[in-house]
N, C-alpha and C positions, 0 to 999 in steps of 0.2 A: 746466718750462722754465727756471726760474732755477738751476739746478743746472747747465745745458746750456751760458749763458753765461759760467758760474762757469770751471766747467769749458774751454770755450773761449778762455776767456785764460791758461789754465795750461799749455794744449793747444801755445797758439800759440808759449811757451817752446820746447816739442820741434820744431816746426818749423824754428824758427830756427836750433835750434845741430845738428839734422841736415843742413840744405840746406846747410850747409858742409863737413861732411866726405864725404871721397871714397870711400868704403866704401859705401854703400847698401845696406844690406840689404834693406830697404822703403821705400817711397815716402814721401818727409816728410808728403804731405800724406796718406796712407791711414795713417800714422801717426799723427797727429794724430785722425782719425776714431775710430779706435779705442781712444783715449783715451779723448775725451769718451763716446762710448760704454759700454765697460769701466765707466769709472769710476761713471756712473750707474747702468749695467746692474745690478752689484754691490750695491748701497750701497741703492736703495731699494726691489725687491723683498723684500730680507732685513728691511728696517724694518717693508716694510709685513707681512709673513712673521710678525716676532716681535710685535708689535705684536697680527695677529689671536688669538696664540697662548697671549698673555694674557689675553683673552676668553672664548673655546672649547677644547672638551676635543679633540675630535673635528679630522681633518684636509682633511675634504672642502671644507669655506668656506674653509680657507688656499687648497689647489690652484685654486679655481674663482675666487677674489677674485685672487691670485698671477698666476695663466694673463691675467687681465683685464687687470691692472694691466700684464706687460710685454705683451700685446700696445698697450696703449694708450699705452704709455710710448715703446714704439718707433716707431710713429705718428710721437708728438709730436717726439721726440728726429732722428727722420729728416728729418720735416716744416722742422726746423728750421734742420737741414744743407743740405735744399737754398735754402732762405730764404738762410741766410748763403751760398753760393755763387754767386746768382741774383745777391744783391747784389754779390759781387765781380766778375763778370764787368759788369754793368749799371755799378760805377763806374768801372770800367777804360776800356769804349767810348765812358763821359761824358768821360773826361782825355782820352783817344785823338781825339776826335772836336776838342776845345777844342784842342789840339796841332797838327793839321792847320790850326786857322782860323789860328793864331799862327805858325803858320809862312809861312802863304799873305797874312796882310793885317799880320803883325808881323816880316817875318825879319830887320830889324836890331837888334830886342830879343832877339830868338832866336839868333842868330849871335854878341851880346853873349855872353849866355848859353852857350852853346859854349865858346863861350873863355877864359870864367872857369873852367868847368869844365875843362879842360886847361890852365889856369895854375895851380888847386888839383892839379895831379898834378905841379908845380914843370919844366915843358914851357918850353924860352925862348921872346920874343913871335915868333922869325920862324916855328919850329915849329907854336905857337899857330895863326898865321894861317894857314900853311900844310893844318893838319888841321880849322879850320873851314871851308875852301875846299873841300876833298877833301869830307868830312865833307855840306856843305850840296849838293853837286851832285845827289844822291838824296835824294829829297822823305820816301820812305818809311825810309829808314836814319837821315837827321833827326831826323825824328818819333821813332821807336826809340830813338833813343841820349837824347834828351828824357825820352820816359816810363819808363828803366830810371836815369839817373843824376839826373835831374833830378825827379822825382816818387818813384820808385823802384820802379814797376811793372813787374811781367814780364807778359807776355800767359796769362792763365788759362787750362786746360784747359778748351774749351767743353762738356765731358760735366762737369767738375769735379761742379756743381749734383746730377746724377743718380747718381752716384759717391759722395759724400758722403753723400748721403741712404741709399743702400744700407750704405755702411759703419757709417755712426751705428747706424743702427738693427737692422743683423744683431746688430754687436757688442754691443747692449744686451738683445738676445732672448739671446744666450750668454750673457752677464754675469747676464743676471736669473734665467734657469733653475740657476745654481749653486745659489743658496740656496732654490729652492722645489723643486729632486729629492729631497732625502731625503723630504717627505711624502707622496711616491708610495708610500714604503716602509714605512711605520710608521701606526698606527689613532690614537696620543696625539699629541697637538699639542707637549707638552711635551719627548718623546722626539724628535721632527725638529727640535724648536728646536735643542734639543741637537747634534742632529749634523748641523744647516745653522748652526750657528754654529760648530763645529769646521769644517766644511769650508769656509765663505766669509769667515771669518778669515784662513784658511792661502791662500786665491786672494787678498785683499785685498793680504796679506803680500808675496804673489811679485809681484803686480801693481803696487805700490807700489816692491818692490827695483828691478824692470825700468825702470818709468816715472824712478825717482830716476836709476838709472844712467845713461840715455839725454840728460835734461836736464842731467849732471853735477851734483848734488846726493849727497848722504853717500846713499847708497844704503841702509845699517843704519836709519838715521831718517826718511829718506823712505817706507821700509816700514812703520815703528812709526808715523808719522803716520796714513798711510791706514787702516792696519786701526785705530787708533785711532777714526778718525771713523765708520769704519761702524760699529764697539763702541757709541759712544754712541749715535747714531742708533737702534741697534736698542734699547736696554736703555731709551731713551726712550716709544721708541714703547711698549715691552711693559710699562713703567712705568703709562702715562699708561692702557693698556687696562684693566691691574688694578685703577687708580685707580677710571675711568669704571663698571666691573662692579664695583666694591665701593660 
């Protein structure tokens, strides 16, 4: 789970500088999902992968430890998406709700309010007065134009929560079966490490170029970063197994 957070604020980079541009290819925020997803997916099946592998000869305890691990990981990693989405919608309807009272037993602080904000868009006072008049005559556009400039809330997708949790957690079952396929195919533990470390390197790689490109980051070293940290990660864990069996 603390991977999950990690990840969730690096996540929230992509979101921001997608919801700006007018291309969408995919959704900022189904983008972001499958960040944080991917990124874990990756990164610690393959630890926990090289890690057994320094252990045991044999490849049956990776797949059936491996199989555990992402399904439990996705669980968690999903669990956790719709946790933070629960909470985004829950604090939304908290502003939402406090917005209405302030407008209903506060509107000349609110109206204040207004009008600073249309005097920070350099509006002269008759304008001003003019569009907090306009402005304040719908109770519900009020409120709106409050929680989008003035808090900076947009109204959440209410499936968001169940969306999120599905995305987290598909993308970390794709992510995690990279690096525990090759030991379906091979009897030595040593030979899949082998070639689930060629091959979840090289996804690390592309997955790190895409992610760098998308946040505008040097794209060459935001891929060399990534597959960097799952290198160590994994040469750790297979470290520390050799250690423990020696």
């Amino acid at each position: 789970m603390e991977g999950f957070y990690l990840n969730r604020a690096m996540a929230d980079t992509v979101l921001e500088h997608r919801h700006h541009r007018e291309e969408h290819v995919i959704n900022p925020a189904t983008l972001t999902d499958i960040v944080i997803g991917m990124s874990d997916g990756l990164t610690v099946p393959f630890a926990l992968a090289a890690g057994i592998s320094g252990a045991v000869q044999g490849t049956g305890l990776i797949i059936i430890a491996g199989l555990a691990e992402i399904a439990a990981g996705s669980i968690a990693m999903g669990l956790g998406g719709y946790l933070a989405g629960k909470t985004e919608i829950d604090h939304y309807n908290s502003e939402l709700r406090r917005e209405y009272y302030e407008v209903e037993h506060l509107p000349q602080v609110e109206k204040q309010e207004i009008k600073d904000f249309f005097s920070s868009l350099g509006l002269s006072e008759e304008v001003q007065n003019q569009a907090v008049e306009e402005v304040t005559k719908d109770k519900d556009k009020w409120v709106d134009l409050m929680m989008k400039y003035e808090l900076g809330l947009d109204k959440p997708d209410p499936r968001r929560a169940r969306k999120s949790a599905f995305n987290i957690g598909f993308s970390y079952i794709v992510g995690g079966l990279i690096p525990l396929s090759p030991y379906f195919f091979v009897t030595n533990s040593i030979d899949g490490l082998k070639i689930s470390a060629g091959i979840t390197l090289a996804a690390l790689f592309i997955f790190g170029y895409l992610k760098s490109k998308i946040t505008g980051v040097n794209p060459f070293l935001g891929a060399i970063r990534v597959m960097t940290i799952g290198a160590i990660a994994a040469a750790c864990a297979f470290g520390i197994a050799r250690l423990i069996q020696s």
